[in-house]
C-alpha positions as CSV (number, residue, x, y, z in Angstrom):
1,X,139.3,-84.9,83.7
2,X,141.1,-84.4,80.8
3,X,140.9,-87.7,79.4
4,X,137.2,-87.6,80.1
5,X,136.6,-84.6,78.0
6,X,135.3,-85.2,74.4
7,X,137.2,-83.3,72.4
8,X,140.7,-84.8,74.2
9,X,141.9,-86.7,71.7
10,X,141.6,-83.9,69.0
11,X,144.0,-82.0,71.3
12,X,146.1,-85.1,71.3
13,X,146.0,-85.7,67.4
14,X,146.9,-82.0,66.9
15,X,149.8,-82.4,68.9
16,X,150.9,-85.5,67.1
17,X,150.7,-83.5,63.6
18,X,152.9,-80.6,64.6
19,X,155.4,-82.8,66.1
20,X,155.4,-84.9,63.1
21,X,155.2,-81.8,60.6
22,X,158.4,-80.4,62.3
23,X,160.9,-83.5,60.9
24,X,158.8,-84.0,58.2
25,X,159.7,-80.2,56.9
26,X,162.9,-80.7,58.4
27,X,163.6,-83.8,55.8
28,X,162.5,-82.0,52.9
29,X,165.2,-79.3,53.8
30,X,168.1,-82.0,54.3
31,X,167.8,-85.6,53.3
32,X,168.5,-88.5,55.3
33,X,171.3,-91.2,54.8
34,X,170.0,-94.4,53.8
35,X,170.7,-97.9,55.2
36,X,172.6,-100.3,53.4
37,X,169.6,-102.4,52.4
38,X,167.9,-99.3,50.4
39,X,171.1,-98.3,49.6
40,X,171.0,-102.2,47.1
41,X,167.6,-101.3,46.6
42,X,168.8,-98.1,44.4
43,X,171.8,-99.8,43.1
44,X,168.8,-102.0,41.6
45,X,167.0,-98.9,40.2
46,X,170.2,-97.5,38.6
47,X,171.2,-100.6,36.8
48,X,167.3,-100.7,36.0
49,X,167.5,-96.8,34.9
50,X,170.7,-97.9,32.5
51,X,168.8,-100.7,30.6
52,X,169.0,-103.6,32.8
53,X,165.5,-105.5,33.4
54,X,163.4,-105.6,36.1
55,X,164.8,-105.9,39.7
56,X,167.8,-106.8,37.7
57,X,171.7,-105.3,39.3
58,X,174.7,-105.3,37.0
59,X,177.9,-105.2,38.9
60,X,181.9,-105.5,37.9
61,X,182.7,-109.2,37.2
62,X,184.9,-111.2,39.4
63,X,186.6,-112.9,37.2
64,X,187.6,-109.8,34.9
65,X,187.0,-106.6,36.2
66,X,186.4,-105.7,32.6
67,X,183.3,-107.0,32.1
68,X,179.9,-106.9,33.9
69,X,177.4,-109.5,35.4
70,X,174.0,-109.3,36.3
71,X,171.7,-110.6,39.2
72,X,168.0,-110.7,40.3
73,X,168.3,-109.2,44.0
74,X,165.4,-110.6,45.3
75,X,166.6,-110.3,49.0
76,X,164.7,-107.4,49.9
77,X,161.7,-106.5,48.4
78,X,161.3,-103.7,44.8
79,X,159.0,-101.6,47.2
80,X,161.9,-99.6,48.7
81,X,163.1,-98.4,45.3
82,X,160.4,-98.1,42.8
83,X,158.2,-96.4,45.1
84,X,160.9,-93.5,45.6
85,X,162.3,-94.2,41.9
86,X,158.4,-93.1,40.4
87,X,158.8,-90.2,42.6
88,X,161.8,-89.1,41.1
89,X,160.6,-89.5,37.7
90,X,157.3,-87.8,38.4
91,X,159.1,-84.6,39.5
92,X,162.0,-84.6,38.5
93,X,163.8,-85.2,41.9
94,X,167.4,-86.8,43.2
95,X,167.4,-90.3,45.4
96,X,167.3,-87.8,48.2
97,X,164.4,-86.2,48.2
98,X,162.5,-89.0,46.2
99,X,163.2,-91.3,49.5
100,X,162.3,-87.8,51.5
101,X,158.6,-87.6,50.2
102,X,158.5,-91.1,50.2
103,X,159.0,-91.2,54.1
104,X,156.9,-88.8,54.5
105,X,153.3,-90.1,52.5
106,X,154.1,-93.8,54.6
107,X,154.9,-91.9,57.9
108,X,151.2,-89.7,57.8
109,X,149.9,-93.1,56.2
110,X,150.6,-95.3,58.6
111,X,149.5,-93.5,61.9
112,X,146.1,-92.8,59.9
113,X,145.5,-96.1,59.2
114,X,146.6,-97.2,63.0
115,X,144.4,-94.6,64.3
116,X,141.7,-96.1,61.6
117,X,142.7,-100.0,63.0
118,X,142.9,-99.2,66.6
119,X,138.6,-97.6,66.5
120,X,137.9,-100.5,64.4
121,X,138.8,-102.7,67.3
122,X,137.1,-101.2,69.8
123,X,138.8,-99.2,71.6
124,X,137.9,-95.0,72.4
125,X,139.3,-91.8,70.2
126,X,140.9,-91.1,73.2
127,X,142.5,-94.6,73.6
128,X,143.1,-94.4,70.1
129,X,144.9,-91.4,70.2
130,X,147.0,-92.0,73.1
131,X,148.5,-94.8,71.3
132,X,149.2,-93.0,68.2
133,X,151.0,-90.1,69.9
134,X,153.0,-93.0,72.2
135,X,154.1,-94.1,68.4
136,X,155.5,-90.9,66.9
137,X,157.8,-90.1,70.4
138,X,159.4,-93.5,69.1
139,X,163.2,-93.8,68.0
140,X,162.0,-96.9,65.4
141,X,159.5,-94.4,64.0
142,X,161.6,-91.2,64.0
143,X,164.5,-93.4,62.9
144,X,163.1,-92.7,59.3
145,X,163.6,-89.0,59.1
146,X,167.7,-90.1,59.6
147,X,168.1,-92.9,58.1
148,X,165.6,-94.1,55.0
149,X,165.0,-97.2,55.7
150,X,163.2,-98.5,52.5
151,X,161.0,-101.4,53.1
152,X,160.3,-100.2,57.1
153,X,158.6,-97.4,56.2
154,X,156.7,-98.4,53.4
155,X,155.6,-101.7,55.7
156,X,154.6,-99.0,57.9
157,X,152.2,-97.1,55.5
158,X,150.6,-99.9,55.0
159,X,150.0,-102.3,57.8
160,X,147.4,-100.2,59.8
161,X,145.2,-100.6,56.8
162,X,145.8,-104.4,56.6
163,X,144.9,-105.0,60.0
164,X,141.5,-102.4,59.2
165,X,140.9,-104.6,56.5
166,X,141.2,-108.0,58.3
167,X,138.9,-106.5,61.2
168,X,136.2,-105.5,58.3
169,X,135.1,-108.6,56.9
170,X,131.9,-110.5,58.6
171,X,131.4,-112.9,55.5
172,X,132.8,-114.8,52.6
173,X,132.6,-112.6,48.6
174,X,134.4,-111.4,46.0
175,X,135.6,-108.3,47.9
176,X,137.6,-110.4,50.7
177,X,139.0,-112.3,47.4
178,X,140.5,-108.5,46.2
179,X,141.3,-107.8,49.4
180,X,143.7,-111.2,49.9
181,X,144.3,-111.3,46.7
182,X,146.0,-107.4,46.8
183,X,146.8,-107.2,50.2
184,X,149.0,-110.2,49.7
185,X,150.9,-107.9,46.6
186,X,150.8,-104.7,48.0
187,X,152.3,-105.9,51.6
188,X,155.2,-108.1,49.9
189,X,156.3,-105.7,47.7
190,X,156.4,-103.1,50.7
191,X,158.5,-105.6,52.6
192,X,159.1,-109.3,51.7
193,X,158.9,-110.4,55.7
194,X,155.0,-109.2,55.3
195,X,154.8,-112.4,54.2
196,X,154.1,-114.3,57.9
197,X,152.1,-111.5,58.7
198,X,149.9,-111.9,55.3
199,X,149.2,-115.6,57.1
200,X,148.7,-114.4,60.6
201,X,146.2,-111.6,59.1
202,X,143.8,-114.3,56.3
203,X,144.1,-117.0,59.8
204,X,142.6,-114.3,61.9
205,X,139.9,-113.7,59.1
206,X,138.9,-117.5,58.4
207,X,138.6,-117.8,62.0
208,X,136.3,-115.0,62.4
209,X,133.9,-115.9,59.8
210,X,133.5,-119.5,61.1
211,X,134.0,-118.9,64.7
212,X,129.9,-119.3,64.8
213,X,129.6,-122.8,64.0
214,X,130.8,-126.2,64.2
215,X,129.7,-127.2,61.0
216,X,133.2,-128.2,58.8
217,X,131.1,-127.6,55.5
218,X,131.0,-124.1,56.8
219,X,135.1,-124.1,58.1
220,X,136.3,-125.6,54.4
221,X,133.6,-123.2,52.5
222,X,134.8,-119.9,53.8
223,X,139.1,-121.2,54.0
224,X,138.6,-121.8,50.1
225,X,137.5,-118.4,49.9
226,X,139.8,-116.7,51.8
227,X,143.4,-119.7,50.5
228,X,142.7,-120.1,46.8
229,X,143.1,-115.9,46.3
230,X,145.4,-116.4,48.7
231,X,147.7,-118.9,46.9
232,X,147.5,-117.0,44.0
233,X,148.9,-114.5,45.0
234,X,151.9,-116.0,46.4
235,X,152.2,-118.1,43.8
236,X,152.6,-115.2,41.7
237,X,154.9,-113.7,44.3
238,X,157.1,-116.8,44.5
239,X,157.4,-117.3,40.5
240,X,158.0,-113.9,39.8
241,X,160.3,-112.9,42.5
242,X,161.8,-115.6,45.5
243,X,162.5,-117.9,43.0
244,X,164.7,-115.9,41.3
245,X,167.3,-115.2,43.3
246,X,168.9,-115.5,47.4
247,X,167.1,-114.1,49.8
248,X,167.4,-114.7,53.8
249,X,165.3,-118.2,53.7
250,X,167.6,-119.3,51.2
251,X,170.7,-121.0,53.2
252,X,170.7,-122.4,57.0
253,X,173.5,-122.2,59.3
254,X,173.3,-125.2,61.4
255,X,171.2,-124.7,64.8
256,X,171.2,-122.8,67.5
257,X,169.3,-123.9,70.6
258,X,170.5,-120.5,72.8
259,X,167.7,-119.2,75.4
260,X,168.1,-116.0,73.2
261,X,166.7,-117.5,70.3
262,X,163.1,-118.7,72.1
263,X,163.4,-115.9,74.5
264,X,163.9,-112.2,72.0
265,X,160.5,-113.0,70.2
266,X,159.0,-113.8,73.4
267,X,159.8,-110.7,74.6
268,X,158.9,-108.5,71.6
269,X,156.1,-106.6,72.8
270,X,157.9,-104.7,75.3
271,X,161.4,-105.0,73.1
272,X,159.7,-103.6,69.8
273,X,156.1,-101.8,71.3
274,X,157.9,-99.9,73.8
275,X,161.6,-99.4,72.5
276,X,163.8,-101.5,74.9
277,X,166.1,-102.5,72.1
278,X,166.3,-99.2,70.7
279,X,166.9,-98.0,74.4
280,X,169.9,-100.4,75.2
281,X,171.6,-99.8,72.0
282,X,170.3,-103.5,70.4
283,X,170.7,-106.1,73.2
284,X,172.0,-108.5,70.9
285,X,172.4,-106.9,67.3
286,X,174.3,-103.8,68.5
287,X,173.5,-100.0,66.9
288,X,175.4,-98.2,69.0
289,X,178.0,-98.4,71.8
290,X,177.4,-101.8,73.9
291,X,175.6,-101.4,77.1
292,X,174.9,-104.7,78.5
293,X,177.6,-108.0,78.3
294,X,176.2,-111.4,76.2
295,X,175.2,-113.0,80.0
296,X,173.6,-109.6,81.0
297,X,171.8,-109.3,77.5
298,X,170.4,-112.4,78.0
299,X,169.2,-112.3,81.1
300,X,167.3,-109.2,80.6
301,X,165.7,-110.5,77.7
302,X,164.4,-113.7,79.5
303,X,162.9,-111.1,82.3
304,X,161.3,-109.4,79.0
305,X,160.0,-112.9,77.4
306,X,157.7,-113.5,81.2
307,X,156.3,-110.0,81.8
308,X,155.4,-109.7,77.5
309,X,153.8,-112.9,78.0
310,X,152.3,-111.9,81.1
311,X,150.9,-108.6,79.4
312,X,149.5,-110.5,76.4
313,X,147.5,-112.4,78.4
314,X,145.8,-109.7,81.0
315,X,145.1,-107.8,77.5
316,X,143.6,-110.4,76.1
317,X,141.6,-111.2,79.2
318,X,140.5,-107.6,80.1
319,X,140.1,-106.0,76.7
320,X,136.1,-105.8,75.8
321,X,136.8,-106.2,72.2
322,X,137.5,-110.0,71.6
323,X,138.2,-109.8,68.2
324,X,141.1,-107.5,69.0
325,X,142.3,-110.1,71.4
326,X,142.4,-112.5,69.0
327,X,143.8,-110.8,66.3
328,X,146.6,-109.6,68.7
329,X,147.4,-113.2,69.9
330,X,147.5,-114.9,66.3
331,X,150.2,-112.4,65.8
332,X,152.0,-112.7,68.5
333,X,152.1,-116.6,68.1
334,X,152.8,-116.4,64.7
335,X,155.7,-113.9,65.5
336,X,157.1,-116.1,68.0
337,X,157.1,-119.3,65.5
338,X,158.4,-117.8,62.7
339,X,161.2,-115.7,63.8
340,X,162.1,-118.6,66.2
341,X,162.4,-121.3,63.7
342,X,164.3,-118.6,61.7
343,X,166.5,-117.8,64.8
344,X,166.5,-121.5,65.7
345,X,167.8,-122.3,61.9
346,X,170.1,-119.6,61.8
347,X,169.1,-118.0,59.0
348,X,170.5,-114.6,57.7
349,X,167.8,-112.4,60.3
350,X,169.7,-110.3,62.5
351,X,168.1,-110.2,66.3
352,X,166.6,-106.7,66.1
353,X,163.4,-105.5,67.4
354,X,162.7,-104.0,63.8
355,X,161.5,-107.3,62.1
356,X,158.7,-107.3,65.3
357,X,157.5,-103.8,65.0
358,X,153.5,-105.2,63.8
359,X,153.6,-107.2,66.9
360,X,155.1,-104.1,69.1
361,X,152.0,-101.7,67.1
362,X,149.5,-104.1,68.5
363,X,150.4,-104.6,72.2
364,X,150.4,-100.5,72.4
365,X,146.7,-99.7,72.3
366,X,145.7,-103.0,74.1
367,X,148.4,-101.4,77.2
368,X,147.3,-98.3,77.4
369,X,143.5,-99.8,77.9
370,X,145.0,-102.2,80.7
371,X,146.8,-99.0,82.8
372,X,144.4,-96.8,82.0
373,X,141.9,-98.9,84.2
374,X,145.0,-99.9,86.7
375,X,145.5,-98.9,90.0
376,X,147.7,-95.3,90.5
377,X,150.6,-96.7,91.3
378,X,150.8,-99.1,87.8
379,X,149.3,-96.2,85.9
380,X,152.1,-94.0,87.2
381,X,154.8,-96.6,86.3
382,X,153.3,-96.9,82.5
383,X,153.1,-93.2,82.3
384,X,157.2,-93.4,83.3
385,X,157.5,-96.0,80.8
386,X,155.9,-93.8,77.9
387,X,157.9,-91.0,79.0
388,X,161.3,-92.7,79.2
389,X,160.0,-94.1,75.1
390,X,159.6,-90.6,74.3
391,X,162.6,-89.4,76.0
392,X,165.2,-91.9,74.0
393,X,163.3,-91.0,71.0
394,X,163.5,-87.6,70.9
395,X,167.1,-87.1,72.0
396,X,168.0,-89.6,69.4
397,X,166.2,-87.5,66.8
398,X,167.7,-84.3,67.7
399,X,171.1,-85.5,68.0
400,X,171.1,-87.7,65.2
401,X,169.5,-84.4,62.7
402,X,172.6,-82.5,64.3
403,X,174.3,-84.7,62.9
404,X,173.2,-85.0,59.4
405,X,173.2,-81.3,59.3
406,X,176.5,-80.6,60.6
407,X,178.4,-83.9,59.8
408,X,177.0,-85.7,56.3
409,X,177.7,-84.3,53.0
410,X,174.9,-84.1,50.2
411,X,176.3,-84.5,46.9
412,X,175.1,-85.8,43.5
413,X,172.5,-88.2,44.5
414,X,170.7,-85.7,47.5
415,X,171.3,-88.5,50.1
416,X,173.2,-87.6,52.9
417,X,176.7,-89.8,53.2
418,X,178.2,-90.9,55.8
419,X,181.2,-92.1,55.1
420,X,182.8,-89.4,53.5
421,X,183.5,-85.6,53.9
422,X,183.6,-82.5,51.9
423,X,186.8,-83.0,50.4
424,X,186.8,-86.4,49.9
425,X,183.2,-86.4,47.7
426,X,184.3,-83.2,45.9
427,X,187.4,-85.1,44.6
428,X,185.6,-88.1,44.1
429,X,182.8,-86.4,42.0
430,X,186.1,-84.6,40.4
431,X,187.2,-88.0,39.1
432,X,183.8,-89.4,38.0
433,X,183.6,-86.4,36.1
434,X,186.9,-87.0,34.4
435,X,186.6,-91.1,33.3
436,X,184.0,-92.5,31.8
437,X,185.6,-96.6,32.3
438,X,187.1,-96.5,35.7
439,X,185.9,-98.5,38.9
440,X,185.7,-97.1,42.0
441,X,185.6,-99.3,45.3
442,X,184.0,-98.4,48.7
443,X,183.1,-100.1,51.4
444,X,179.4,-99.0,51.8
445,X,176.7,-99.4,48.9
446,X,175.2,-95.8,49.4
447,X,179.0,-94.5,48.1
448,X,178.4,-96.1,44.6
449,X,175.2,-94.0,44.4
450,X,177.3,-90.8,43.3
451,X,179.2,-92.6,40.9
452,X,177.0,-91.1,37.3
453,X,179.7,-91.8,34.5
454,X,181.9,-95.2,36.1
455,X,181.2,-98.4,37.4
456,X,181.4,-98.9,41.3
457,X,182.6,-102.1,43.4
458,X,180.9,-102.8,47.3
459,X,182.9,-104.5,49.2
460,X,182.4,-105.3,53.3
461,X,183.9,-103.8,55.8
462,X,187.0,-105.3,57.3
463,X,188.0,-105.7,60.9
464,X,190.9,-105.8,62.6
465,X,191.7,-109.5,62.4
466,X,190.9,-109.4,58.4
467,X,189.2,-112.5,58.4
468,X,187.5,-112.8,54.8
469,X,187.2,-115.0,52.2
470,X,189.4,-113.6,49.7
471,X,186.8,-115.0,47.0
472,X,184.5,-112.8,47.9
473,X,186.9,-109.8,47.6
474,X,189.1,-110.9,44.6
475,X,188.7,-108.8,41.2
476,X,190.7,-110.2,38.6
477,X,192.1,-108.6,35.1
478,X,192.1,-104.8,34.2
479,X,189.5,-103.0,33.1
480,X,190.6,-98.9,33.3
481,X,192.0,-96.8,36.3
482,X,191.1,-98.4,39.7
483,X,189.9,-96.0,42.3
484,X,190.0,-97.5,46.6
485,X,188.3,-95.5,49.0
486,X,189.3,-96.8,52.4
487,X,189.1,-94.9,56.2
488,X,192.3,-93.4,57.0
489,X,193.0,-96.2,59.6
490,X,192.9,-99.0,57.2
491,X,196.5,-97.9,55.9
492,X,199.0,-100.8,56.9
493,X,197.9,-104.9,56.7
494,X,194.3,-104.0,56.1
495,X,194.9,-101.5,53.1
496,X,197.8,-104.4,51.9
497,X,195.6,-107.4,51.6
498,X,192.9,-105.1,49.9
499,X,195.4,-104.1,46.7
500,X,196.2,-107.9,46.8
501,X,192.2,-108.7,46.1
502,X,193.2,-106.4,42.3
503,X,195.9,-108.9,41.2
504,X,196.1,-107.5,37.5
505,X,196.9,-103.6,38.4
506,X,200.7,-102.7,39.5
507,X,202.1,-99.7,41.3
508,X,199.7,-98.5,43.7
509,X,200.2,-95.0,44.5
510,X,198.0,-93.1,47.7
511,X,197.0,-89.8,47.9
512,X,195.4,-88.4,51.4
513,X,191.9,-86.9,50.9
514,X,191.6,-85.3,54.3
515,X,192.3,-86.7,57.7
516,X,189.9,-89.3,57.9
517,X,190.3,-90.7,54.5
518,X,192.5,-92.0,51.7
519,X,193.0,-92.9,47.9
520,X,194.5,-96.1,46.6
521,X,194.7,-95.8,42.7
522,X,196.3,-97.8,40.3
523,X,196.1,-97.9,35.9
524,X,198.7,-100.1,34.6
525,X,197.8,-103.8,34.6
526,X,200.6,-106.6,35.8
């Protein structure tokens, strides 16, 4: 009865607000950490702030730690920083709460222009509301208000209105050329891997326009309207951007023909639209504590690969809206080619349900029509489904804001760290305050983000077995006092080979910050 009643989904979309107004003020009153690929993102928009060009990062030489180098970092996309970076210089702001209001603009944006996308394709304001609600109970969308995740959220802000926008056109002029021609530059420099979907979205649109004849005149007349904006616009992206520097396309690793690597795109409708790699902790990339072995991972996934399949096709059969259908198949396709040739070739794309979030966002609506016209028993087993989503979600919200309340430290920057305490940033901050030529090393680029007067140094993690290429860790000459920030349990072999990777400083001396972490400095040069 209630879902019958006509003003039902204003009920719902009221709920949604309030539940998304709570972390939203909750954000604005404590920052979220960062992840390490916004966290290069800002490095970026530092060296950028200091005088370097655009996208340009200047970090400590190599070969004399003296001296700096610079590089284009075109692996991730300028979206993630500029967009938070204008904030920051419009009102005056730290990195903090810059990335805060950024979060929250894409979060309200992007469920508005879902809601907006899923009436455009047919389906009911109560349909449509359902699905939006079913979104915002989600750990990948609540993950935001933790962790700022730069180009995710911004993809997020804006791919509801691309799919609007591919859904509006019915024929060939110079508005579809702005729109390809836009979308193509807004999307990419939200998130560079809005580049398949770009494709998926202008195939979808030539498709539609000439679906109504056979003529090929037609078919070549309406694909030069919709490629030649479209080429220009990644030519322009290419040129000015992916040419520049490495990004994840860049090197392969050999090839890899594991059942996981046909199977985990396969499966991303139910992985990525209804959080079952968020729930087990990343099947294959891990974000928390392991749950499943390899062989069990697998196997769980191949399950996931038959039934997505499965519920692709009895939504693309039962769904009134055809246009919807096809849209939501050209995606999944081009989902499943791209990220498999990319798993296949071994490129640098981790297995996480993240990268197949627009494919996740598409399945939900066209689900919630297929149970809602079920029998009980499969709309009961949905409903569990949801609520299990919802339930994950949540509790990994409200633990993880515990968390950053009681556990992070906010310092210089506003962004709440990590991987350090109190006492440890208070001396740090102590010493940056004090030098104006020393280099501090940590082993997580949202540390060098509270360095203001000194150069910083990023350097991996190491594990246990200290298997590196020294290359990659090696800083040569002297260049003013050398400051090591390592985790208290890195003091023995691990702490030894790092000192070795500083050949011209002598006389290391440590000092304890607190329990979990330590100080190696050194001044004199060998």
């Amino acid at each position: 009865m209630f879902l019958r009643s006509g003003s039902a989904y204003k009920i719902i979309l009221s709920i949604t607000f309030i539940l998304i107004a709570i972390p939203c003020a909750l954000l604005l009153l404590h920052p979220a950490a960062i992840f390490p690929d916004a966290s290069w993102g800002f490095q970026v928009w530092r060296s950028m702030q200091n005088g370097s060009g655009f996208n340009m990062i200047t970090q400590v030489s190599h070969t004399n730690i003296a001296t700096n180098v610079e590089e284009f970092k075109s692996w991730w996309s300028p979206g993630q920083y500029l967009v938070p970076g204008a904030f920051q210089k419009l009102f005056g702001l730290d990195l903090g709460h810059a990335s805060s209001l950024t979060t929250i603009i894409c979060q309200f944006s992007g469920l508005a222009g879902l809601y907006a996308f899923f009436k455009k394709a047919g389906f009911s304001k109560i349909i449509s509301a359902l699905s939006i609600l079913i979104i915002a109970l989600q750990q990948s969308f609540l993950t935001p208000f933790i962790f700022y995740n730069g180009g995710e959220v911004l993809l997020f802000g804006f791919i509801g209105w691309f799919l609007y926008g591919c859904l509006s056109f019915t024929k060939p002029g110079i508005v579809l050329v702005v729109f390809v021609l836009l979308s193509g530059w807004i999307g990419f420099f939200a998130k560079s891997s809005f580049l398949w979907m770009y494709g998926a979205g202008l195939l979808f649109i030539w498709i539609k326009l000439s679906k109504h004849t056979r003529e090929i005149k037609t078919w070549l007349v309406n694909g030069l309207w919709i490629g030649v904006p479209a080429v220009i616009s990644f030519a322009v992206i290419y040129l000015t951007y992916i040419s520049r520097g490495v990004n994840p396309s860049s090197a392969s690793g050999g090839l890899d023909f594991s059942l996981k690597v046909f199977a985990f795109p396969l499966a991303s409708p139910l992985l990525a639209g209804f959080s079952f790699d968020d729930i087990a902790n990343g099947f294959i990339f891990h974000n928390d504590a392991v749950i499943f072995s390899p062989g069990q991972a697998v196997a769980i996934i191949a399950i996931l690969a038959i039934v997505s399949l499965l519920l692709i096709y009895f939504i693309c059969k039962k769904v009134p809206n055809k246009r919807y259908a096809v849209l939501l198949a050209i995606f999944y396709a081009a989902a499943v080619l791209f990220f498999g040739s990319a798993f296949l070739r071994k490129l640098d794309i981790s297995f996480e349900a993240r990268h197949f979030r627009t494919v996740g966002l598409l399945t939900i609506p066209g689900a919630v029509y297929l149970f809602s016209r079920a029998a009980k028993v499969y709309r009961i087993a949905f409903g569990l489904m949801v609520a299990i989503t919802a339930f994950f979600g949540l509790k990994f919200y409200i633990l993880s804001h515990i968390a950053l309340r009681t556990e992070a430290v906010h310092s210089t920057s506003g962004i709440a760290q990590q991987f350090a305490d109190k006492e440890t940033m208070d001396y740090l901050r102590m010493l940056d305050n004090h030098n104006n030529n020393a280099v501090f090393v940590f082993f997580s680029p949202d540390m060098g983000l509270e360095i203001n007067h000194n150069r910083s140094i990023t350097l991996d993690p190491l594990g246990r077995d200290i298997s590196i290429n020294m290359d990659d860790y090696t800083y040569k000459g002297h260049g003013g006092p050398v400051y090591i920030l390592m985790p208290h349990n890195y003091i023995g072999i691990r702490a030894n080979v790092l000192l070795k990777c500083f050949p011209g400083y002598k006389g290391f001396s440590l000092k304890e910050l607190s329990d979990d972490y330590v100080l190696y400095y050194a001044t004199e040069a060998r």
